[in-house]
SEVEXMAR-368594 format. One record per residue (C-alpha): x, y, z; residue in one letter. Coordinates in steps of 0.02 Angstrom, whole numbers, padded with zeros to 5 digits, always signed. Each point is the difference from the previous one (the first is absolute). Layout:
# SEVEXMAR-368594
XYZA;...
This chain:
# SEVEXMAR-368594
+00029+00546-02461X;+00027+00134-00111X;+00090+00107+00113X;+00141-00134+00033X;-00010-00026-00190X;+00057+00159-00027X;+00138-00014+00141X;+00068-00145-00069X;+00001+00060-00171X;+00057+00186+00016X;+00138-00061+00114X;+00063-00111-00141X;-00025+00144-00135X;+00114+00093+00085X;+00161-00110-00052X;-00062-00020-00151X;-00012+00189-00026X;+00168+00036+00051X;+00123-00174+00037X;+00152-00009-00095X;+00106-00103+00098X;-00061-00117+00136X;+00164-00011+00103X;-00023+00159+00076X;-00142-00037+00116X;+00011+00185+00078X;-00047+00096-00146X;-00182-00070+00023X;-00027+00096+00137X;-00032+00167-00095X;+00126-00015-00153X;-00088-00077-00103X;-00187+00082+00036X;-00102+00081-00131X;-00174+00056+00036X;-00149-00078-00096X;-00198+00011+00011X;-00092-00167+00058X;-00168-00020-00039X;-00114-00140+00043X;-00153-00022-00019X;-00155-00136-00042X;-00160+00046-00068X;-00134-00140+00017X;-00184-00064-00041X;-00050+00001+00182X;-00083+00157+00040X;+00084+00100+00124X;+00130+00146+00031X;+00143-00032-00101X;+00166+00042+00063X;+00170+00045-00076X;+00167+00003+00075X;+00111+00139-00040X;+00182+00015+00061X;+00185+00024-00029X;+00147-00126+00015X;+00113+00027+00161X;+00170-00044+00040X;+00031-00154+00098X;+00031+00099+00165X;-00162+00064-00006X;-00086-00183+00008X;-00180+00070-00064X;-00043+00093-00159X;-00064+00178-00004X;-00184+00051-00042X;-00028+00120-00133X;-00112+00137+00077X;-00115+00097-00119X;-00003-00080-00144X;-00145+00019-00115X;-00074-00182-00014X;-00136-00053-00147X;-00055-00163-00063X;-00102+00054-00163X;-00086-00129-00133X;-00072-00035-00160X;-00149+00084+00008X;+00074+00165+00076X;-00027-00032+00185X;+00113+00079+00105X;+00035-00073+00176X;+00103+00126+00106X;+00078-00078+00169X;+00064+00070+00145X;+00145-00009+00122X;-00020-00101+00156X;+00138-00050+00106X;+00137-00070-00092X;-00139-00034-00152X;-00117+00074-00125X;-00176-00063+00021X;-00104+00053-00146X;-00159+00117+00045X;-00140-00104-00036X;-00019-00199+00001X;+00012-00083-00201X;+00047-00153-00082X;+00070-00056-00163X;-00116-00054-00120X;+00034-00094-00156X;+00028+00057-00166X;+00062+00170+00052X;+00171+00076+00015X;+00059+00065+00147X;+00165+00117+00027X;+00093+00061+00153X;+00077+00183-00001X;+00127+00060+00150X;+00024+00183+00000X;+00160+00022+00138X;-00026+00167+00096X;+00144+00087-00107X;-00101-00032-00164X;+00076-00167-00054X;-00128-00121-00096X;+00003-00191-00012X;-00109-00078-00111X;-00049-00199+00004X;-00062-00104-00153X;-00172-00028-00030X;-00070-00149+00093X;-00116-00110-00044X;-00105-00112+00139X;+00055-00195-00011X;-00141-00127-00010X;-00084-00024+00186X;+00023-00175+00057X;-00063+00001+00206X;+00100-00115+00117X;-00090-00145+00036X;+00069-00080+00165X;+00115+00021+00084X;+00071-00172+00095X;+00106-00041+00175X;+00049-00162+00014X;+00147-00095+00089X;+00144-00032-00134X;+00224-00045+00049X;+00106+00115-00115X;+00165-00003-00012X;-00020-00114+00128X;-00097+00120+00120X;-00171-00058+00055X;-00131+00122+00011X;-00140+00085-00090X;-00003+00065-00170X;-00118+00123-00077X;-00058-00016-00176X;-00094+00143-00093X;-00116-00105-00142X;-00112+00080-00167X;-00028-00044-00187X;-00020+00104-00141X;-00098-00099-00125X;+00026+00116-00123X;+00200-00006-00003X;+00038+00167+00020X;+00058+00064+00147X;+00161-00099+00014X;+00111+00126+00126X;-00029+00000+00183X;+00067+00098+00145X;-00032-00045+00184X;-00005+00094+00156X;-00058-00054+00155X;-00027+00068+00189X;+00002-00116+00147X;-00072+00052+00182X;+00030-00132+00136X;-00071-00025+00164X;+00150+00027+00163X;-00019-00062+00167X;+00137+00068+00112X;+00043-00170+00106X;+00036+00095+00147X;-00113+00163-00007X;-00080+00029+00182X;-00153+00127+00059X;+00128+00118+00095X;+00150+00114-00086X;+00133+00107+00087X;+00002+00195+00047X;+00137+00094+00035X;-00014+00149+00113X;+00133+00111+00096X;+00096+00141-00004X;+00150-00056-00074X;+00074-00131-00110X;+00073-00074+00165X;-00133+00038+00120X;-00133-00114-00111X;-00142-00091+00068X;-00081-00138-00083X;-00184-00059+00033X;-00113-00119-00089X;-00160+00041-00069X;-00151-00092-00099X;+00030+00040-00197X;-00139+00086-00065X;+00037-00065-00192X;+00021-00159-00090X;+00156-00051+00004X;-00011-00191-00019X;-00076-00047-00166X;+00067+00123-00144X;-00019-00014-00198X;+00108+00054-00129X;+00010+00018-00162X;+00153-00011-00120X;-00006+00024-00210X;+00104-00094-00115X;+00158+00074-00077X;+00040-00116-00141X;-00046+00028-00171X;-00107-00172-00028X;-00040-00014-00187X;-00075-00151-00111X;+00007+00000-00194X;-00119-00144-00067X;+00048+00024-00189X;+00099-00157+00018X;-00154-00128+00058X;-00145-00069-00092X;-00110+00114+00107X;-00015+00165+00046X;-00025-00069+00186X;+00100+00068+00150X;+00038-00103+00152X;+00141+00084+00073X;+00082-00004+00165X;-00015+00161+00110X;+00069-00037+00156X;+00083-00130+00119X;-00014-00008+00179X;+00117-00109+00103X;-00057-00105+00132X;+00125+00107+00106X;-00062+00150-00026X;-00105+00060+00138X;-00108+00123-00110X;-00097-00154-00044X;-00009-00067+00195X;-00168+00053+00026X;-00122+00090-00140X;+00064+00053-00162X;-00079+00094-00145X;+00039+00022-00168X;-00050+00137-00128X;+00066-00039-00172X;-00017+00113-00150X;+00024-00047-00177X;+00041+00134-00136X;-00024-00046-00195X;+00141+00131-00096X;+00051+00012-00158X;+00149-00068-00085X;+00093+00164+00046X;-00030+00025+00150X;+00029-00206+00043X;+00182+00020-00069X;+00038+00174+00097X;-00048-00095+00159X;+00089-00153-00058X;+00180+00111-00003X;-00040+00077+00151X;-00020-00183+00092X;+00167-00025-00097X;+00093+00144+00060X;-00087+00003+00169X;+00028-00172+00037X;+00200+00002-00049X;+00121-00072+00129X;+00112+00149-00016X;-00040+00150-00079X;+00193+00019-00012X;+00020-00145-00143X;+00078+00029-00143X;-00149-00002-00107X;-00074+00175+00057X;-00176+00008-00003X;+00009+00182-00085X;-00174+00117-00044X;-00162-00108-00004X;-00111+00086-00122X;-00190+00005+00027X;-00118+00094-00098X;-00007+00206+00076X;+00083+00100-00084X;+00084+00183+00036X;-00116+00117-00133X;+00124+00120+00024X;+00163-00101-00035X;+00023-00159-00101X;+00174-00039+00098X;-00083+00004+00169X;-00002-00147+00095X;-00176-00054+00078X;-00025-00138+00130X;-00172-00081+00017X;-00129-00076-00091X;-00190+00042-00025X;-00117-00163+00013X;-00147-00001-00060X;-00082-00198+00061X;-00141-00073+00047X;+00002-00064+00178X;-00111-00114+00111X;+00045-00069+00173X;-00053-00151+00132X;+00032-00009+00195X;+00019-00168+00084X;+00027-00034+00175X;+00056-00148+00104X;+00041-00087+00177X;+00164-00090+00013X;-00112-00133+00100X;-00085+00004-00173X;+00152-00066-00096X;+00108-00059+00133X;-00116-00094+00126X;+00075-00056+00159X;+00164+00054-00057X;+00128+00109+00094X;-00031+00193-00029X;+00152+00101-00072X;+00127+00079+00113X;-00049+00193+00066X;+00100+00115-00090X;+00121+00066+00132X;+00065-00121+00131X;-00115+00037+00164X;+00125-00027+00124X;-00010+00062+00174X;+00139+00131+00085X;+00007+00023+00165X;+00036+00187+00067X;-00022+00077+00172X;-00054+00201-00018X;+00107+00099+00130X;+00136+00129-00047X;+00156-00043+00074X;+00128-00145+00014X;-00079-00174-00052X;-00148+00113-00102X;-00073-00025-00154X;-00098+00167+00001X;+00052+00096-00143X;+00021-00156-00091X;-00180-00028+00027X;-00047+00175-00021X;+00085+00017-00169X;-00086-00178-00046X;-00181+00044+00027X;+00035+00187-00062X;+00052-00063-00174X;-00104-00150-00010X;+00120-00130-00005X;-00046-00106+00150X;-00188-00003+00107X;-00036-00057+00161X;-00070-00176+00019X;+00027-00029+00164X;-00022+00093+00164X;-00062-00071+00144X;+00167-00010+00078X;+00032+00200-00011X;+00127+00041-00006X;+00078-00129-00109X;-00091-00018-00151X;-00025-00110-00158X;+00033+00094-00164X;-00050-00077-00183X;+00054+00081-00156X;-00132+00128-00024X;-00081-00110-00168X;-00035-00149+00129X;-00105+00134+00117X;-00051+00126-00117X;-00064-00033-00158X;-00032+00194-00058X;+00171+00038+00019X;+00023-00091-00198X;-00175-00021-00038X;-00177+00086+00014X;-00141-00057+00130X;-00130+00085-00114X;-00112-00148-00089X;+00011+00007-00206X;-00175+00059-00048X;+00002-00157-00112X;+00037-00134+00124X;-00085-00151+00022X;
């Protein structure tokens, strides 16, 4: 999530850095660009290898931010403990596992590889309230039937009152028209090809994957009696074929501080705007690391300190939906006929360049050489998905 946080956001930054006058569309491009350090990161009570996100913002041609390599990463806190981290992919990952504790202070310190510094606030550890179910059940919003998940806890002591929510869902696939036999291509040239069938030696029928939310899903409860939270994660449509056989569900629940509630608040704001070209421009979201090298800098990125707990559910649609018709696949499965010879009335290369690039499988070929072709999700489920069962599957 945080990555395409800080896509969203650092795209938007960028106007606001440099936009003047929106009826020049063009000068977007690079016109209006000015570099600026993003860093994200969230330090929690669960113990484990923390990780920060360090990066630059990019013009819109480049589509993806750029990592900043070698930076000098350090969470340190009230007691003097220093926790270094590491680089790792596109990611620091600190050294050793820790956790926030409560009562202490804990600071984040960026030292880029040319020597600049960035310095967060001190950060304090909200009260711990643990999620205490998590619920699926079959609900019509905005009239659209399907399933709604709820995250549910109480904090009886009326303190934690700001909430963040991030989920990730893996789903069970079963490609409709997936067979024991795939097709090799062999031959000397691209027009001397032939094609034989032979038994797969992989799954390639029943697939799972997994998908994380994007949105920023937050809950303030300072407005009801209680400080309980029964939120709304996620909606499912009876349509949606993610849900047409097994579905799971892991839903975490963060408890921030006031800050760091309102700094995710503005970026759901500015995120979630239906053009980032309106004339109110979103402009420099402030968030609390600094430059300890120059005041005037401007910093992207926030350092969270929260408490964090999490549930998994899972569920059949025969569960919810019982005799009821299963969503549609997600690609129409429809059958093309093709014959495989190179010449006049041929649909060789066309078939060549199909299987080649995964568009279309082979569903049918007893009738060699015409054959049956299905686009290549119907037959094929690795070819968007993984075969390989999540360790935590039940």
């Amino acid at each position: 999530m945080k990555i395409k946080l800080v896509l969203k956001l650092t795209a938007i930054v960028l106007i606001g850095f440099g936009l003047t006058n929106c009826t020049d569309p063009y000068k977007l491009k690079t016109d209006t660009f000015e570099e600026a350090i993003v860093i994200e990161a969230t330090i929690t009570n669960v113990l484990q290898k923390q990780t920060v996100k360090v990066s630059r913002t990019f013009r819109f041609e480049d589509l993806i931010p750029t990592f900043e390599e070698n930076a000098d990463v350090t969470v340190t806190d009230s007691d003097g403990n220093e926790y270094p981290f590491v680089q790792t992919n596109n990611s620091y990952t600190s050294v050793n596992e820790f956790q926030a504790l409560p009562g202490k202070k804990y600071q984040l310190t960026v030292i880029t590889s040319d020597g600049k510094r960035y310095v967060s606030t001190k950060e304090v550890l909200p009260t711990s309230t643990p999620l205490q179910e998590v619920t699926a059940s079959v609900q019509t919003v905005d009239n659209i039937r399907g399933v709604e998940i709820r995250a549910k806890s109480y904090d009886p002591t009326n303190t934690s009152h700001y909430y963040r929510f991030e989920y990730e869902e893996t789903y069970k696939v079963v490609a409709p028209k997936a067979i024991p036999f795939k097709a090799h291509l062999s031959g000397p040239s691209y027009y001397e090809q032939e094609l034989t069938m032979v038994p797969r030696t992989e799954e390639a029928k029943t697939c799972y994957s997994t998908d994380k939310s994007t949105d920023v899903l937050l809950l303030n409860t300072n407005e009801t009696p209680e400080d309980r939270v029964d939120f709304p994660v996620r909606f499912i449509s009876t349509q949606n074929y993610i849900i047409t056989h097994r579905y799971s569900i892991l839903v975490r629940q963060y408890v921030q501080n006031m800050h760091a509630y309102n700094y995710y608040k503005t970026l759901k704001k500015l995120s979630g705007s239906e053009s980032i070209l309106s004339p109110n421009q979103p402009g420099y979201l402030v968030g609390n690391i600094k430059s300890a090298d120059n005041p005037k800098e401007k910093v992207i990125g926030f350092f969270d300190v929260s408490s964090v707990s999490s549930k998994r559910i899972f569920f059949n649609y025969d569960d919810l939906f019982p005799g009821e018709e299963k969503p549609p696949y997600k690609v129409n499965c429809h059958l093309l006929k093709q014959i495989f010879c190179f010449g006049l009335n041929c649909d060789g290369a066309a078939i060549v360049d199909f299987l080649n690039n995964d568009i279309m499988v082979i569903y049918e070929f007893m009738a060699a050489p015409t054959y049956f072709l299905t686009p290549a999700a119907c037959g094929d489920c690795t070819t968007f998905s993984s075969n390989v069962v999540p360790p935590f599957w039940e």
